[in-house]
N, C-alpha and C positions, 0 to 999 in steps of 0.2 A: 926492454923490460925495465924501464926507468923509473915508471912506480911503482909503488909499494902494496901490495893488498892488502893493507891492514886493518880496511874499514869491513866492518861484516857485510855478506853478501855480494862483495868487489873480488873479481879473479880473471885471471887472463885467458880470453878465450885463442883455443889452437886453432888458428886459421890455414895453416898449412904447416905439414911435416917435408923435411927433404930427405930425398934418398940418404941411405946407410949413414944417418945420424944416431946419435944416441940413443934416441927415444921413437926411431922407425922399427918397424914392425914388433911393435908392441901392442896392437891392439886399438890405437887411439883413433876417436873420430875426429876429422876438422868442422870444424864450428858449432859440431855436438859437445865437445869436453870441454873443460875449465881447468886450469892452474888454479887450483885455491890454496893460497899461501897468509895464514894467520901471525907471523911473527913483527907485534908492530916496533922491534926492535933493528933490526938485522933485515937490510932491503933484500928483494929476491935476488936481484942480481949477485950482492954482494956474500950469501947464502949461496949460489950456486961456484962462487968461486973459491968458498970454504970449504967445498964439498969435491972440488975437483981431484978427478980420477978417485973419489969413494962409493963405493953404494950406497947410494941415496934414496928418500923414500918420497915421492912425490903422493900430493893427495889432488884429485879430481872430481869435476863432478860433470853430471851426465846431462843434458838438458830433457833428452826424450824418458830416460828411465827415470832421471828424480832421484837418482843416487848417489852418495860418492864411494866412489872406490879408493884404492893405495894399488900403485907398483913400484917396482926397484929399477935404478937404473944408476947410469954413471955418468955422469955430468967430466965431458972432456974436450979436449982439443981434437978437431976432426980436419977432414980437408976441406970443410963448407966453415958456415959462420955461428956464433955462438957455442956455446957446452952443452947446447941439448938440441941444437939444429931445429927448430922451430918459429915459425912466425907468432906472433898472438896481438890479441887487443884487449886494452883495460877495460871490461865491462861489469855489469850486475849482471852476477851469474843467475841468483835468485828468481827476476822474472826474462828473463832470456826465452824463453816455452812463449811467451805471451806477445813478442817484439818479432813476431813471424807476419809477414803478406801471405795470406792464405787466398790461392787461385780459386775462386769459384766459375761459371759461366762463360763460356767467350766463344767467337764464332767460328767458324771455316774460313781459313786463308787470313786470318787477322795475324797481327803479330804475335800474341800467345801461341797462336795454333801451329804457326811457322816457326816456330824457336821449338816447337816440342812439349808441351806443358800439358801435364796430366790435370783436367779441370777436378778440385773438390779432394783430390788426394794432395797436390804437388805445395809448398811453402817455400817463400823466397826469405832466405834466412840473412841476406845482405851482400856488398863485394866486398873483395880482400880487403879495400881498403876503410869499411864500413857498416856500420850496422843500419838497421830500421827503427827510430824509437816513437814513430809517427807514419798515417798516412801520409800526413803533409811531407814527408820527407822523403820519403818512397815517392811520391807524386813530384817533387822537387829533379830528383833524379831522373826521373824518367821524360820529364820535360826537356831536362838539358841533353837528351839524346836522342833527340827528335832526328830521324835517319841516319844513327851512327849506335856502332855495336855497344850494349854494356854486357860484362861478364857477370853472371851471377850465380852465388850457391844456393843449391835447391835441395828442399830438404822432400822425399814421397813417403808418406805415410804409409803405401802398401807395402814396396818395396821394402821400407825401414833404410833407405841407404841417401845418403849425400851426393849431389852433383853437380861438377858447372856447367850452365848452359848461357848458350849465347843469343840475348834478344836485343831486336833491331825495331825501338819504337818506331812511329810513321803516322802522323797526324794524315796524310793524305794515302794512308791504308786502302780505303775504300767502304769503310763504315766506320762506326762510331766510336771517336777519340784517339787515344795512341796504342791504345793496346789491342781494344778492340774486345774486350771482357771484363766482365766483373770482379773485383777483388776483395778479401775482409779481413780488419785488424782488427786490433783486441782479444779479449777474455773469450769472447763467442768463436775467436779461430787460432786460440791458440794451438802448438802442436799436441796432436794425441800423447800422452806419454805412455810407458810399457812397464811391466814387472820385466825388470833383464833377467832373471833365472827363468823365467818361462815361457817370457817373449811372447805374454799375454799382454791387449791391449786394457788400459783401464782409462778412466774418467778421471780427472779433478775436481 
């Protein structure tokens, strides 16, 4: 956590929680929620080790519900790494919903179909080690694994739930390109977002 969120709209997305850290079962989603930390004084890091072993008040934000919330937790020394036991990346939490691969189309036995991918519901939200802020980049990726595993997080609309899955591009699939289906970025495939109190779907 070596930067500082201090620019509006910058916060660190959780990409992974580890077991019986600080801030495990607490609720939080990976690559759904945000660190949003405003203090352009005092780095996060340096804020979490002011705060060791207190109750501390983190604020979050949501990407599918468009919210932020507050929990309480204690920032401490554990048997794993960090004070809060969590992975993250410095991102713009703001359009985060819009920086989704949204699965449309693709065939029988292609490699979307064989990895599992719900067409029209499912969104490739990026890898651990990375986001999407471009087709080109997504398409970048997926070139340099032309028959070799990438891990990816998947975000399903219907479900409402995050998952990794593992797809095995193949330029010599057996039809068309590496994936073998359609895909769509931008503002037209962002993700749905939801009222969290009612876990009703709404529009943007």
């Amino acid at each position: 956590m070596g930067a500082n969120a201090n620019t509006e709209g910058l916060g660190y997305r959780i990409t992974s929680i580890d077991p019986d850290s600080p801030l495990s079962n607490l609720g939080i989603e990976p690559m759904l929620d945000f660190i949003v930390y405003a203090d352009v004084v005092t780095p996060f890091e340096e804020y979490l080790s002011n705060n060791e072993n207190k109750e501390t008040t983190i604020k979050l934000y949501n990407i599918v519900t468009r919210e932020f919330r507050e929990l309480t937790a204690t920032p401490r020394k554990w048997q794993g790494e960090g004070l809060l036991g969590v992975n993250v990346r410095f991102e713009d939490y703001v359009t985060a919903h819009a920086r989704a691969i949204h699965v449309l189309n693709f065939y029988v036995n292609s490699p979307l179909h064989k990895a599992g991918f719900v067409n029209y519901k499912d969104y490739i939200l990026g890898t651990d080690e990375s986001g999407f802020d471009s087709i080109e980049q997504f398409k970048k990726c997926i070139a340099s694994h032309d028959k070799k595993d990438v891990t990816l997080w998947v975000y399903n609309a219907e479900e409402r739930k995050v998952r990794k899955t593992t797809l095995r591009p193949d330029k010599d699939w057996g039809g068309q390109g590496m994936l073998g289906g359609d895909i769509g970025f931008g503002a037209l495939h962002s993700l749905p977002s939801i009222i969290a109190s009612e876990g009703v779907d709404k529009k943007d």
